[in-house]
N, C-alpha and C positions, 0 to 999 in steps of 0.2 A: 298581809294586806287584804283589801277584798277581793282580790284575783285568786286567791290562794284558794278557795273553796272549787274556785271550775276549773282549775289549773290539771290536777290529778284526781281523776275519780272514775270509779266501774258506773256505766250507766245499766241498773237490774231491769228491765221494763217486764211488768207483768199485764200488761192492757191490752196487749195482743192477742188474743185465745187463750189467753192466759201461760203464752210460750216464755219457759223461765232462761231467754235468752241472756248473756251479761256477754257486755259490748265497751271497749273503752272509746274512749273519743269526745267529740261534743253531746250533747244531747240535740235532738230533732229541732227543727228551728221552729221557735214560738213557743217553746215548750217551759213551762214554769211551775216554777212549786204553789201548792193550794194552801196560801197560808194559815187558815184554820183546819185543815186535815193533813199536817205534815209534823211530825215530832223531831227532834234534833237530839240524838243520840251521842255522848262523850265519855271519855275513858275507854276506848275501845282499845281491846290487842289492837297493833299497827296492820298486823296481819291480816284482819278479818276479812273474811268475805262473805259477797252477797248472800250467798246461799245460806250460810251460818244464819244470818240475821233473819232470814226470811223463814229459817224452820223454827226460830223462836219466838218472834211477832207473828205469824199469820193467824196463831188464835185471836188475836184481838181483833181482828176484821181484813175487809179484802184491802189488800195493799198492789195500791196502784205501780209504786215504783220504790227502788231502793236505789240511793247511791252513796259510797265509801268515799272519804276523802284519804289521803294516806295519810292522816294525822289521829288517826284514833277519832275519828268523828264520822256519823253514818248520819243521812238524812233520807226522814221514810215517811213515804207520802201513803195516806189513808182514801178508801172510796167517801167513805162516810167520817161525821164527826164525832159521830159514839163512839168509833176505835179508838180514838186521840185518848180518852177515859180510861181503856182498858192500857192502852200502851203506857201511859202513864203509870198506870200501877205497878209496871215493873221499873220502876225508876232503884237503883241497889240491885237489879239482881245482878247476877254471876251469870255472863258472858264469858264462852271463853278462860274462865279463873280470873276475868277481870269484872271488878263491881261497877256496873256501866254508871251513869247519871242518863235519865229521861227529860228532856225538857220540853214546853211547844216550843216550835219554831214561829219566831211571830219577826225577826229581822233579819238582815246577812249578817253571817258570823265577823 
């Protein structure tokens, strides 16, 4: 349902000093996804974590935030919209031994 996205998920926030804190809970009130700088990430091990995802996307630009849902699904918000481009191109890689899908994120799942 659509609850199911904010139900379970690690909130990664890197917009603080860049403090690679990871925090479960809600996220911070008002806080929302940018939805032309945010990708939607699928086929993920169940397991992943933040940190995984973030030492493989950071070349494509500064990343504002990451979050895991425990469903094999990560969503990862961009400073800028040229990184949406470069994240995109790894759409098929090998995650993990898993071959992710890249999508934009432009709705709720």
């Amino acid at each position: 349902g659509p609850n199911s996205v904010t139900r379970n998920y690690s909130y990664y926030n890197l917009s603080h000093g860049g403090s690679h804190s990871s925090r479960g809970g809600p996220p911070p009130p008002g806080w929302l996804l940018q939805r032309n700088k945010t990708v939607i990430v699928r086929r993920l091990d169940y397991d992943i974590d933040e940190e995984t995802l973030y030492k493989k996307f950071k070349y494509c630009g500064a990343i504002i935030s990451i979050q895991t849902t425990r469903k094999g699904h990560a969503f990862i918000e961009f400073k800028s919209t040229y990184a949406i481009e470069n994240a995109l191109a790894m759409d098929r890689e090998k995650i993990n031994g898993c071959r992710c899908e890249v999508r934009p994120f432009t709705e709720r799942v």
